[in-house]
DRENVOKOL-842012 format. One record per residue: residue in three letters; x negated, y negated, z of N, C-alpha, C in turn. Coordinates in steps of 0.2 Angstrom, whole numbers, padded with zeros to 4 digits. Example, Ala and Ser with C-alpha at 12.3 -4.5 7.8 and 13.67 -1.06 7.14 Angstrom:
// residues 2
+------+-------+-------+-------+-------+-------+-------+-------+-------+-------+
| rest |  n.c1 |  n.c2 |  n.c3 | ca.c1 | ca.c2 | ca.c3 |  c.c1 |  c.c2 |  c.c3 |
+------+-------+-------+-------+-------+-------+-------+-------+-------+-------+
|  Ala | -0066 |  0028 |  0039 | -0062 |  0022 |  0039 | -0066 |  0016 |  0039 |
|  Ser | -0064 |  0011 |  0035 | -0068 |  0005 |  0036 | -0064 |  0000 |  0039 |
+------+-------+-------+-------+-------+-------+-------+-------+-------+-------+
// end
This chain:
// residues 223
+------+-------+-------+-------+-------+-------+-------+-------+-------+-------+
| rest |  n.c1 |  n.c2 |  n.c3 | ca.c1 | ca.c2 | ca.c3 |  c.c1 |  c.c2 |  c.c3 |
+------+-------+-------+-------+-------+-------+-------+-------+-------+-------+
|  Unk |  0031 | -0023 | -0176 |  0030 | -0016 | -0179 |  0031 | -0011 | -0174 |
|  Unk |  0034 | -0006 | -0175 |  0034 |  0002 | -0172 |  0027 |  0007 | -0173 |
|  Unk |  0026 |  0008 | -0168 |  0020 |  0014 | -0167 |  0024 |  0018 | -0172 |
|  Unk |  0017 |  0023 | -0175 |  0019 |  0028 | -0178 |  0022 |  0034 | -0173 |
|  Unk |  0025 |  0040 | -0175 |  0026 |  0046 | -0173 |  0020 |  0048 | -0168 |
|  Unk |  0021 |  0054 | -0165 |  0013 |  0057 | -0163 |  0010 |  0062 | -0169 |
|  Unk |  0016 |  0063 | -0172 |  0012 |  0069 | -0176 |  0011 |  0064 | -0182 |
|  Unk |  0011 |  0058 | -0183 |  0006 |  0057 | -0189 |  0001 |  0052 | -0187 |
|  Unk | -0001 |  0050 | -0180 | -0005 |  0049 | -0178 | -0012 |  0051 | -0179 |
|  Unk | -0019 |  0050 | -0180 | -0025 |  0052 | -0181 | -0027 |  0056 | -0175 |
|  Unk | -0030 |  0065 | -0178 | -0031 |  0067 | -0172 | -0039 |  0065 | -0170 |
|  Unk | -0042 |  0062 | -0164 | -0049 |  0063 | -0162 | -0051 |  0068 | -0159 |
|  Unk | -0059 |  0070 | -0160 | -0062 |  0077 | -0159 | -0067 |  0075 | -0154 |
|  Unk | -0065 |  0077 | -0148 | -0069 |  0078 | -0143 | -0074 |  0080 | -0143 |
|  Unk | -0080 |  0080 | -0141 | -0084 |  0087 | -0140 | -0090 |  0081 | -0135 |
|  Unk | -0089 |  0086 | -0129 | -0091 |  0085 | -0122 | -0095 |  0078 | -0122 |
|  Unk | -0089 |  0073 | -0123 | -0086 |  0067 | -0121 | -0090 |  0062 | -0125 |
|  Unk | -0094 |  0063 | -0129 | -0096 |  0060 | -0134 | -0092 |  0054 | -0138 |
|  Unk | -0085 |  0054 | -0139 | -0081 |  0052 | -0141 | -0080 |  0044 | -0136 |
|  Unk | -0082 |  0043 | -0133 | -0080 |  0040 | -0125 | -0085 |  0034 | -0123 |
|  Unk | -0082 |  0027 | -0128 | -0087 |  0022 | -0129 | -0088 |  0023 | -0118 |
|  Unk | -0095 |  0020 | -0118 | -0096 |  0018 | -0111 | -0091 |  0015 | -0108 |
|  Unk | -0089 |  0009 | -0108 | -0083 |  0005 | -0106 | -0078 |  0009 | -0105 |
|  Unk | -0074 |  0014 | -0110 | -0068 |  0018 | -0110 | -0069 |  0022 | -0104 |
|  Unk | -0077 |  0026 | -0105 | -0077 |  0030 | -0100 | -0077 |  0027 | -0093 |
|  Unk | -0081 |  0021 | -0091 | -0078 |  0018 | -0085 | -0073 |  0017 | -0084 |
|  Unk | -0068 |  0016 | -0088 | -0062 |  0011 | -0087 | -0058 |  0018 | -0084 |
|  Unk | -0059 |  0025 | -0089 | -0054 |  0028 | -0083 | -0058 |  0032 | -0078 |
|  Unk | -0062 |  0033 | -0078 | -0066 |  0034 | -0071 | -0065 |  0030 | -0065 |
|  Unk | -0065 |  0023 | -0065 | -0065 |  0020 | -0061 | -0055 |  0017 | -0061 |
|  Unk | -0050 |  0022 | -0066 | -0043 |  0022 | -0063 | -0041 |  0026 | -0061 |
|  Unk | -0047 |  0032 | -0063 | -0047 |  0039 | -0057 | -0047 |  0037 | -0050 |
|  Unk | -0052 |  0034 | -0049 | -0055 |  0032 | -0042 | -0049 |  0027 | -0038 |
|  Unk | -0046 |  0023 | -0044 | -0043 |  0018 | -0040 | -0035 |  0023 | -0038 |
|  Unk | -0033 |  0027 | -0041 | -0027 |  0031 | -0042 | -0027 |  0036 | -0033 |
|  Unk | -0034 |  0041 | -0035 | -0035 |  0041 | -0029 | -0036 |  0037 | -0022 |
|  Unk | -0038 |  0033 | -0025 | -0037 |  0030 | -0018 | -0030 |  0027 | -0014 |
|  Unk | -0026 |  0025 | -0021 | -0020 |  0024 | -0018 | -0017 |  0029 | -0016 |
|  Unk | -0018 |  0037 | -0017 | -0014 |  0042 | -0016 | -0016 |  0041 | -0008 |
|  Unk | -0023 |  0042 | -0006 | -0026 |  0043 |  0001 | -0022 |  0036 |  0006 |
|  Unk | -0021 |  0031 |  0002 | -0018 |  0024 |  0006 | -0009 |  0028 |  0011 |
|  Unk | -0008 |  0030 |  0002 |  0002 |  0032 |  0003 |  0003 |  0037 |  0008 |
|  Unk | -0003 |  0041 |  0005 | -0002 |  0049 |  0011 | -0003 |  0046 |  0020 |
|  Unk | -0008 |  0040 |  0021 | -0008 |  0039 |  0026 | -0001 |  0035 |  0029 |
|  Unk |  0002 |  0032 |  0024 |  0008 |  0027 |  0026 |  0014 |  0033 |  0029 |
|  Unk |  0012 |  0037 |  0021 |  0021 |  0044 |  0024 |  0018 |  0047 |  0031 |
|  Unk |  0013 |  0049 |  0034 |  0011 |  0052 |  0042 |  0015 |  0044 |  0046 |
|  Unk |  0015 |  0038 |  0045 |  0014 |  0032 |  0050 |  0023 |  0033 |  0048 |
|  Unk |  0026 |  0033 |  0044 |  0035 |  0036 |  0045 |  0034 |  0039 |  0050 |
|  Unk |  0034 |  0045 |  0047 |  0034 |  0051 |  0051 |  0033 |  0048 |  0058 |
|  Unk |  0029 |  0047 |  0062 |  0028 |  0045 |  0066 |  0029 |  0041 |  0068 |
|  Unk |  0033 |  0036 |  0065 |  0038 |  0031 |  0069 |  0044 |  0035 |  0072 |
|  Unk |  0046 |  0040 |  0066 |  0053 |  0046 |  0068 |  0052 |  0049 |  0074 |
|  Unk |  0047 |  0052 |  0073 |  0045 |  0057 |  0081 |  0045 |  0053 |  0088 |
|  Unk |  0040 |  0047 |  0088 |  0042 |  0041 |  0092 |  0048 |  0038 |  0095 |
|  Unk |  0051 |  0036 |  0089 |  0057 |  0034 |  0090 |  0063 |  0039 |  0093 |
|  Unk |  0062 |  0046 |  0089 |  0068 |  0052 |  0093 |  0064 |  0050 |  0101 |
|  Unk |  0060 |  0053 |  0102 |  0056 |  0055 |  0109 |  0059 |  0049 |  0114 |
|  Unk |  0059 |  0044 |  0111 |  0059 |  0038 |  0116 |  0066 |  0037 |  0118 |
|  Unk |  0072 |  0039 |  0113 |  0079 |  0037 |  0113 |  0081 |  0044 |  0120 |
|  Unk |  0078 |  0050 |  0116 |  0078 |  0057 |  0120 |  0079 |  0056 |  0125 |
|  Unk |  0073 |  0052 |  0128 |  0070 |  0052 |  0134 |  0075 |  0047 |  0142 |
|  Unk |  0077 |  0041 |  0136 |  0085 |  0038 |  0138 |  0089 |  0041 |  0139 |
|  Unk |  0091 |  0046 |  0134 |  0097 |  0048 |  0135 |  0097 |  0054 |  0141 |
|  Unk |  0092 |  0055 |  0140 |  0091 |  0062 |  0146 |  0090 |  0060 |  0153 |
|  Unk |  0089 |  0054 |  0154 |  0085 |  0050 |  0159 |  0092 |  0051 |  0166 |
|  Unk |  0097 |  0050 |  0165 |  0105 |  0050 |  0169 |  0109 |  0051 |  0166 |
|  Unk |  0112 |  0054 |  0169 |  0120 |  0057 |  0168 |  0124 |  0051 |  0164 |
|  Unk |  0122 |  0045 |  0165 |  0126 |  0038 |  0167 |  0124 |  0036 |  0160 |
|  Unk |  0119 |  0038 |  0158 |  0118 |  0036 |  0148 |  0122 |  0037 |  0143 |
|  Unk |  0124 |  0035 |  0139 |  0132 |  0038 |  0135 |  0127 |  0041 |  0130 |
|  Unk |  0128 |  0047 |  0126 |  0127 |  0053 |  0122 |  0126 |  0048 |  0117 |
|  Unk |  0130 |  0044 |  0115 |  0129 |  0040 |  0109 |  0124 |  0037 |  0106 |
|  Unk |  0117 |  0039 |  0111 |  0109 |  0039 |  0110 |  0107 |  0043 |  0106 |
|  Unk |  0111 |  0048 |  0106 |  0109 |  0053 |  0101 |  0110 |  0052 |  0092 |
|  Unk |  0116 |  0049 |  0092 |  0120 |  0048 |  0087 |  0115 |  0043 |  0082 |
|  Unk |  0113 |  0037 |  0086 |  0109 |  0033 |  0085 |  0101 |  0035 |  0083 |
|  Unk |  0100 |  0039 |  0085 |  0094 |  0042 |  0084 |  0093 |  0045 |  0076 |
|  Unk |  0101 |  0049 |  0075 |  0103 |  0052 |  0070 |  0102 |  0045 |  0065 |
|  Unk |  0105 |  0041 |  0065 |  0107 |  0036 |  0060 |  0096 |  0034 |  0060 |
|  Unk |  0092 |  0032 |  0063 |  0088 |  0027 |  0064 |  0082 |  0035 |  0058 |
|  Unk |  0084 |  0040 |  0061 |  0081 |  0045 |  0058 |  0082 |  0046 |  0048 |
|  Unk |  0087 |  0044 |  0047 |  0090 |  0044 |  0040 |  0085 |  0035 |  0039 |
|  Unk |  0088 |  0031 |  0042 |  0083 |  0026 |  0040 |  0075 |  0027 |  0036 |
|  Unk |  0072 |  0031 |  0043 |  0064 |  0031 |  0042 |  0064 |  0038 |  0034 |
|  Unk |  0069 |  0042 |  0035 |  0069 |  0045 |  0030 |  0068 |  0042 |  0022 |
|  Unk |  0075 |  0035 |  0020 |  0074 |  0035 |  0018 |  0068 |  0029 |  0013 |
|  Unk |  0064 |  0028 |  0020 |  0059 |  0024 |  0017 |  0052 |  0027 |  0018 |
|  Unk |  0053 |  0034 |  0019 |  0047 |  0039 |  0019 |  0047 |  0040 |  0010 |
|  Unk |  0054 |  0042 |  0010 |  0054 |  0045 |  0003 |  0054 |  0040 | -0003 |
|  Unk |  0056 |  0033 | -0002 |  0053 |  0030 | -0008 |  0044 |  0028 | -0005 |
|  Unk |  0040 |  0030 | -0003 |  0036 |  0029 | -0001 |  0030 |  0036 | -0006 |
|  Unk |  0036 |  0042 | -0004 |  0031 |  0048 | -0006 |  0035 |  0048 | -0013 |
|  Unk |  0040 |  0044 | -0017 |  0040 |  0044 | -0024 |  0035 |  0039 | -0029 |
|  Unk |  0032 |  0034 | -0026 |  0027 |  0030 | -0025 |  0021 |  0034 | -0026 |
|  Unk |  0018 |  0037 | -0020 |  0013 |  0044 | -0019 |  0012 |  0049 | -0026 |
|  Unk |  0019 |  0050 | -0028 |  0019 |  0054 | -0033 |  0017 |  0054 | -0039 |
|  Unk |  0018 |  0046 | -0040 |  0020 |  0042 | -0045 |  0008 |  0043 | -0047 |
|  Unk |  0006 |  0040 | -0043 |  0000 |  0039 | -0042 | -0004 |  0050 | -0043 |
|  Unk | -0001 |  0054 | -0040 |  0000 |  0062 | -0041 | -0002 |  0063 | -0047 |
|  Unk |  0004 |  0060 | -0050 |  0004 |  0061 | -0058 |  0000 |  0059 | -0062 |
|  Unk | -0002 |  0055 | -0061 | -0008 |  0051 | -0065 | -0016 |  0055 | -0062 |
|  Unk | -0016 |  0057 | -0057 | -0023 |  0061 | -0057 | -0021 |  0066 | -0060 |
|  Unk | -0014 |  0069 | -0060 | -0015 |  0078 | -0063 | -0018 |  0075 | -0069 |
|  Unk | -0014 |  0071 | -0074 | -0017 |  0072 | -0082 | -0022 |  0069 | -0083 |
|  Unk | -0028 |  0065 | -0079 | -0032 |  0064 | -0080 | -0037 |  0072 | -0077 |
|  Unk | -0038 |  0074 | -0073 | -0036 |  0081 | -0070 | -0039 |  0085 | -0076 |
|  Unk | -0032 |  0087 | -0079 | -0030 |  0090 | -0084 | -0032 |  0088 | -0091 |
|  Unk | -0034 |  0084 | -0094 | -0039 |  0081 | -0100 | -0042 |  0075 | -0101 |
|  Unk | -0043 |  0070 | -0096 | -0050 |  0069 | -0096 | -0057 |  0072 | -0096 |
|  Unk | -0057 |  0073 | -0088 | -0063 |  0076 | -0086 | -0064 |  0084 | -0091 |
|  Unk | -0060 |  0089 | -0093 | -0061 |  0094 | -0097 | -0065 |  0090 | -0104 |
|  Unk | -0061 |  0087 | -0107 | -0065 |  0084 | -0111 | -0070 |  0080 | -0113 |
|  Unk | -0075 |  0078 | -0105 | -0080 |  0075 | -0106 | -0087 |  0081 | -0103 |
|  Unk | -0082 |  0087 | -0101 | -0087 |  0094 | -0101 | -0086 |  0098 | -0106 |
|  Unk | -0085 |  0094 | -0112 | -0085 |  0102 | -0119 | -0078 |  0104 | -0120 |
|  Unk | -0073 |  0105 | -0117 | -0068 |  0108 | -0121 | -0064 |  0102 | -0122 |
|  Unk | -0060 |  0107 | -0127 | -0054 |  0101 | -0132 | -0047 |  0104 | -0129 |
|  Unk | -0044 |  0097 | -0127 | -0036 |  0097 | -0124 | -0034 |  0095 | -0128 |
|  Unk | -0029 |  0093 | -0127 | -0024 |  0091 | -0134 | -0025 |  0084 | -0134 |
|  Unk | -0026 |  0083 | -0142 | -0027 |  0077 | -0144 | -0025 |  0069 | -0141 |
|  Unk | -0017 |  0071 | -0139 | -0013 |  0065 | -0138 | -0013 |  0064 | -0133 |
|  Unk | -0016 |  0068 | -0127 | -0016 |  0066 | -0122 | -0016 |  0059 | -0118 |
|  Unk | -0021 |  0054 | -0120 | -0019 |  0047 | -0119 | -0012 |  0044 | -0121 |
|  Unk | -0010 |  0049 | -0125 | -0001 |  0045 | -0124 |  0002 |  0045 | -0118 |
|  Unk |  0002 |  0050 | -0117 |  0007 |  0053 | -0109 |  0003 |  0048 | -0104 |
|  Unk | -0004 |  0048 | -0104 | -0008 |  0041 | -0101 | -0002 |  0034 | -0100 |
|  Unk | -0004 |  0033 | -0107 | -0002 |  0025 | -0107 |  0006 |  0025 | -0106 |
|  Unk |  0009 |  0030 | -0108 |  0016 |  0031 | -0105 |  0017 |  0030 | -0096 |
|  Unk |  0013 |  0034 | -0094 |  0012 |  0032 | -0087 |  0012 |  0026 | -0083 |
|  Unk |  0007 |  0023 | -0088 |  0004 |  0016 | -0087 |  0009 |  0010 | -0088 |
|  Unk |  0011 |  0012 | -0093 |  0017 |  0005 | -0095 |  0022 |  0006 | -0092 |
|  Unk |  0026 |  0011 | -0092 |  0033 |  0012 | -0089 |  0032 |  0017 | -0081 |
|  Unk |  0030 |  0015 | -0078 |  0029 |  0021 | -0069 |  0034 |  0021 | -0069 |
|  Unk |  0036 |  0030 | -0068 |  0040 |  0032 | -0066 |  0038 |  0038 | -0061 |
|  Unk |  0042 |  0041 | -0057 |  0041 |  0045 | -0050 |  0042 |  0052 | -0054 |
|  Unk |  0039 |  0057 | -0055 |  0042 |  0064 | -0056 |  0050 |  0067 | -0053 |
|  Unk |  0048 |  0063 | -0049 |  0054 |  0067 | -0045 |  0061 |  0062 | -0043 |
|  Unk |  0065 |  0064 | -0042 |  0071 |  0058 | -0040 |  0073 |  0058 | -0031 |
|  Unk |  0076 |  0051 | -0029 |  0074 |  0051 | -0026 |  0080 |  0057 | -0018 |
|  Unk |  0085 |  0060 | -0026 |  0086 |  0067 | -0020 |  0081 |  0069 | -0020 |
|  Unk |  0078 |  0073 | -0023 |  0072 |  0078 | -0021 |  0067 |  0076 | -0018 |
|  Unk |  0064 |  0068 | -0017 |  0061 |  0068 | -0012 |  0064 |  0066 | -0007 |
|  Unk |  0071 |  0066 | -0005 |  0075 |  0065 |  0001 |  0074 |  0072 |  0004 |
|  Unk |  0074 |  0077 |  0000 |  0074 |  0085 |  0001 |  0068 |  0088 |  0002 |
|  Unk |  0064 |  0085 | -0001 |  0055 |  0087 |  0001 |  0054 |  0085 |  0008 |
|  Unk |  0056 |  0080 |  0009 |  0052 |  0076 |  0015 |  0057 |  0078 |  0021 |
|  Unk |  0065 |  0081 |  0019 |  0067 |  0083 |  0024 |  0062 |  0091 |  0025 |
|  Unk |  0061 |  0094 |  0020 |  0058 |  0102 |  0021 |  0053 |  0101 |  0025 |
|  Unk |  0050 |  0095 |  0025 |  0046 |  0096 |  0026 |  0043 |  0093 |  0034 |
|  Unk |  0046 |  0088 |  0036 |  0046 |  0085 |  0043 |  0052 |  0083 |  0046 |
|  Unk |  0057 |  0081 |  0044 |  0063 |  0079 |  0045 |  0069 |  0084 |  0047 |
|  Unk |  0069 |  0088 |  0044 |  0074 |  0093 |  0048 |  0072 |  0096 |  0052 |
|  Unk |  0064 |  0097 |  0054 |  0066 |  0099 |  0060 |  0065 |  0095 |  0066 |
|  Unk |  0064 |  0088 |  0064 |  0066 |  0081 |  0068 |  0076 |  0080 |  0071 |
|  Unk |  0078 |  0085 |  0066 |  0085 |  0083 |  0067 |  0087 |  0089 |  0073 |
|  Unk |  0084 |  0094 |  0070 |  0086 |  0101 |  0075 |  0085 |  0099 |  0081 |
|  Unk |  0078 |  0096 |  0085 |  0078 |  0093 |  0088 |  0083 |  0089 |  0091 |
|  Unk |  0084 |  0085 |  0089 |  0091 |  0080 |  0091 |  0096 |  0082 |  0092 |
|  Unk |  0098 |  0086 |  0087 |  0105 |  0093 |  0087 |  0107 |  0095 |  0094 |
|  Unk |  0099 |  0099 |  0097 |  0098 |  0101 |  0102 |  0100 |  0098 |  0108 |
|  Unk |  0097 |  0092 |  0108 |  0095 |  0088 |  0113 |  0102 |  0087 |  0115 |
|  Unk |  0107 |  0085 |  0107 |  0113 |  0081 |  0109 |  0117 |  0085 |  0114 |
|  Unk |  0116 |  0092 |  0112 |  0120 |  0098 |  0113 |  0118 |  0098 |  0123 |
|  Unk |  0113 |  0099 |  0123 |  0111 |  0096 |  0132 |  0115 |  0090 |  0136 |
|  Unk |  0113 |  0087 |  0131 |  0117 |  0081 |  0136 |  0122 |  0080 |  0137 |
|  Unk |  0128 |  0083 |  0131 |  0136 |  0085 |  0132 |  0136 |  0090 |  0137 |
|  Unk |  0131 |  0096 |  0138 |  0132 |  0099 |  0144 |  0132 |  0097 |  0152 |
|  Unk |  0125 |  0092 |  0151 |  0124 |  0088 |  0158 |  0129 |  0085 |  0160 |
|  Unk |  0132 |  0081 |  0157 |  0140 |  0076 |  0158 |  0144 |  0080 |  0159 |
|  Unk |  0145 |  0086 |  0156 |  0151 |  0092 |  0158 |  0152 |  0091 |  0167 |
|  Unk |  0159 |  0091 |  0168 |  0158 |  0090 |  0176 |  0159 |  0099 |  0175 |
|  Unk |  0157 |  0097 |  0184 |  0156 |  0107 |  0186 |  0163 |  0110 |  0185 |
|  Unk |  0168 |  0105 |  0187 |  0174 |  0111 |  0186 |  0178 |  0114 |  0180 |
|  Unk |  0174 |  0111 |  0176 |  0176 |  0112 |  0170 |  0170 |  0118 |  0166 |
|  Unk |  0175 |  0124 |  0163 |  0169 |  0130 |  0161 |  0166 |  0128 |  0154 |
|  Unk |  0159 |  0131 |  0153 |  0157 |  0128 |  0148 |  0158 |  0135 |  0143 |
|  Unk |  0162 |  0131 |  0140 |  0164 |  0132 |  0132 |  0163 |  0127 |  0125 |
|  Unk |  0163 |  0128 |  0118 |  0162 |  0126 |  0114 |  0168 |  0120 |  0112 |
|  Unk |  0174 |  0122 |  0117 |  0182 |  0116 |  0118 |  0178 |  0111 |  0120 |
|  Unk |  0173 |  0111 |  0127 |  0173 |  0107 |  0133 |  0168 |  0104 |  0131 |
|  Unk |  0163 |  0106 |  0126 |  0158 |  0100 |  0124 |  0159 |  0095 |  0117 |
|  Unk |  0165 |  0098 |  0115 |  0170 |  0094 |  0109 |  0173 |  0089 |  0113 |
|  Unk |  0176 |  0089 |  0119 |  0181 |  0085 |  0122 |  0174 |  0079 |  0129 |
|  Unk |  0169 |  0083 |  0126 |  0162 |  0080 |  0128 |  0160 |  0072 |  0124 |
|  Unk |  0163 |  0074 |  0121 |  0157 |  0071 |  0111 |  0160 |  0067 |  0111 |
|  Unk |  0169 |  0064 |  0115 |  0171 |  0058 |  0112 |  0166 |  0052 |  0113 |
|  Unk |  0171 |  0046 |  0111 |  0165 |  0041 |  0111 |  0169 |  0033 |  0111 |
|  Unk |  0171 |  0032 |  0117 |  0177 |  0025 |  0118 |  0185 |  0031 |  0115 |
|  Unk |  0187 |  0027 |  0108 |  0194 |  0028 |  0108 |  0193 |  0035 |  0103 |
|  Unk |  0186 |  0036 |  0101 |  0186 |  0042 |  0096 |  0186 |  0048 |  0099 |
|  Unk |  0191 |  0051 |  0096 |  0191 |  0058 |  0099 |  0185 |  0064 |  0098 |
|  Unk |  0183 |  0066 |  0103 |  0178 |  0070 |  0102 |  0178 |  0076 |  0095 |
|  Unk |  0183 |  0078 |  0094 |  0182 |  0081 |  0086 |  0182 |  0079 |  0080 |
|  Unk |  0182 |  0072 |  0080 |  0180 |  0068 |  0074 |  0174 |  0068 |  0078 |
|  Unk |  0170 |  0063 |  0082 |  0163 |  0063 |  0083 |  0158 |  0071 |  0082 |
|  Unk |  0161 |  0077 |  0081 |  0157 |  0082 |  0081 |  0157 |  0084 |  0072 |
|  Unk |  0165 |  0083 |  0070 |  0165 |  0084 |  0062 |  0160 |  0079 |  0057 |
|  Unk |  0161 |  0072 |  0059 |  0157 |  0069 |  0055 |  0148 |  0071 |  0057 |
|  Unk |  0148 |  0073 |  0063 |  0139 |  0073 |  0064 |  0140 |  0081 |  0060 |
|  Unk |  0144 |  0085 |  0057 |  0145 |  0092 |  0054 |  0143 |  0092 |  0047 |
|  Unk |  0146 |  0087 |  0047 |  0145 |  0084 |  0038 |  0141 |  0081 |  0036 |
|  Unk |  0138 |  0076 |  0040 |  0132 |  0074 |  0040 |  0126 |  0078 |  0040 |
|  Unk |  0127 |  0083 |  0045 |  0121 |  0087 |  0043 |  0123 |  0094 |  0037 |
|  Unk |  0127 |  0095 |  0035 |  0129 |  0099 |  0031 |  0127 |  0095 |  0024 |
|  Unk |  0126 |  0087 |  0022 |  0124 |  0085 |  0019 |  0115 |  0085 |  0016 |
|  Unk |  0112 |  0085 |  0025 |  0105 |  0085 |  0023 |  0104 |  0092 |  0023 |
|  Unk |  0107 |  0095 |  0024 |  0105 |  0103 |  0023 |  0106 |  0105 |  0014 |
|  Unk |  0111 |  0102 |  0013 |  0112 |  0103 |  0004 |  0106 |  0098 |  0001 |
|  Unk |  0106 |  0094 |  0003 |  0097 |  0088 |  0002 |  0093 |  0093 |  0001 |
|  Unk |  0089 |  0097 |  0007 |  0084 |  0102 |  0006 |  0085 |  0107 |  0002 |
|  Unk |  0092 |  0109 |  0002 |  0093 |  0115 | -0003 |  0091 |  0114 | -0011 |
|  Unk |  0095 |  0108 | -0013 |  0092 |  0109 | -0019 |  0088 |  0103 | -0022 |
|  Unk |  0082 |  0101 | -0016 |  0076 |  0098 | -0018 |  0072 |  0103 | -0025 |
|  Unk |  0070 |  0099 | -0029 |  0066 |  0103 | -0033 |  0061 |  0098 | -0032 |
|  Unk |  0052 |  0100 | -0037 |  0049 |  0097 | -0039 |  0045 |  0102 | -0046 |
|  Unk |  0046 |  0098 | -0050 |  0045 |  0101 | -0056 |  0038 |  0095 | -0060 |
|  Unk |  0032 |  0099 | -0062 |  0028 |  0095 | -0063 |  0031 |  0098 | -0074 |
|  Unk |  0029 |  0093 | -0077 |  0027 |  0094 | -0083 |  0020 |  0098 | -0085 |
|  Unk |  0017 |  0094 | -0083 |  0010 |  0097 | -0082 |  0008 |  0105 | -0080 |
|  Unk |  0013 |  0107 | -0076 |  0013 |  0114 | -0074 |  0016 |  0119 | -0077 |
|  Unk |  0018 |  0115 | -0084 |  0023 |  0123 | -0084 |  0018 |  0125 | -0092 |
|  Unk |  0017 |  0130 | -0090 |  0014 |  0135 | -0096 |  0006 |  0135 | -0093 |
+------+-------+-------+-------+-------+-------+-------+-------+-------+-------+
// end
């Protein structure tokens, strides 16, 4: 058998939570509690990425700055290990979000209806929709692009930077420093140094387009 439509579903009349056998009202009070809790568990896992990121740049940095006799390609490497921790920050905060979700609309018309006002009746659908099928608000562009706005790009700038130094430390003295001489800096064994700078161009012109058009759109927000 198919559930009915929502609009020809029975409406129930709240009034300040009367409605709300005992057991119901535990049950979602204590998936409040359990909701946030996981929200508090993910938030601390997304800082322990993040922190692997920072750690990990610092430590490669630190290498590659350490002599002249290091090849630059610690940087590069940093780049790549950086995108890793990215990408498993961000299914981490679509997880986070996923749990986000589920407090707004309890948030949002539970607790309102066990203090006296009436939300919209059907509210426990969008509930059990939640429940049955998790799904993340968001996809997992937009939180590649949150988490870059948010901690990651300027993990990269960093590194950018760093790269840009140590192409100049190598620079020998007799050569003048211009924009040519740290391109002919940048190669890497048989790659020539302007491929090595276009693809790290494109690569970050990538995550730059990532951030740009990150969105986060809640449903629950609009109106």
């Amino acid at each position: 058998m198919t559930a009915p439509p929502l609009s020809q579903m029975p409406t129930p009349v709240f009034q300040a939570g009367t409605d709300y056998s005992t057991n119901t009202a535990n049950a979602l009070i204590h998936l409040y509690r359990a909701e946030v809790g996981k929200m508090t568990a993910y938030r601390q896992r997304l800082d322990m990425t993040t922190n692997w990121a920072v750690v990990t740049s610092a430590g490669l940095a630190s290498f590659a700055l350490g002599t002249s006799e290091n090849s630059h390609a610690t940087f590069l490497f940093a780049m790549f290990m950086n995108y890793f921790f990215l990408h498993l920050e961000a299914r981490r905060f679509r997880i986070f979000e996923i749990s986000v979700h589920r407090v707004r609309i309890m948030e949002r018309f539970f607790y309102p209806a066990m203090l006296g006002e009436k939300p919209d009746p059907h509210w426990h659908q969008l509930l059990l929709a939640e429940l049955s099928k998790p799904r993340s608000p968001m996809s997992r562009a937009d939180s590649l692009g949150w988490r870059l706005r948010r901690n990651y790009l300027w993990i990269y700038t960093a590194i950018l930077m760093a790269w840009f130094a140590k192409l100049d430390i190598i620079r020998s003295h007799e050569v003048a420093f211009t924009p040519r001489s740290l391109v002919d800096m940048a190669s890497i064994g048989n790659v020539p140094g302007g491929v090595v700078f276009g693809l790290v161009a494109v690569f970050y012109g990538f995550l730059i387009r990532l951030t740009v058009r990150a969105t986060r759109d809640y449903p629950l927000e609009e109106g």
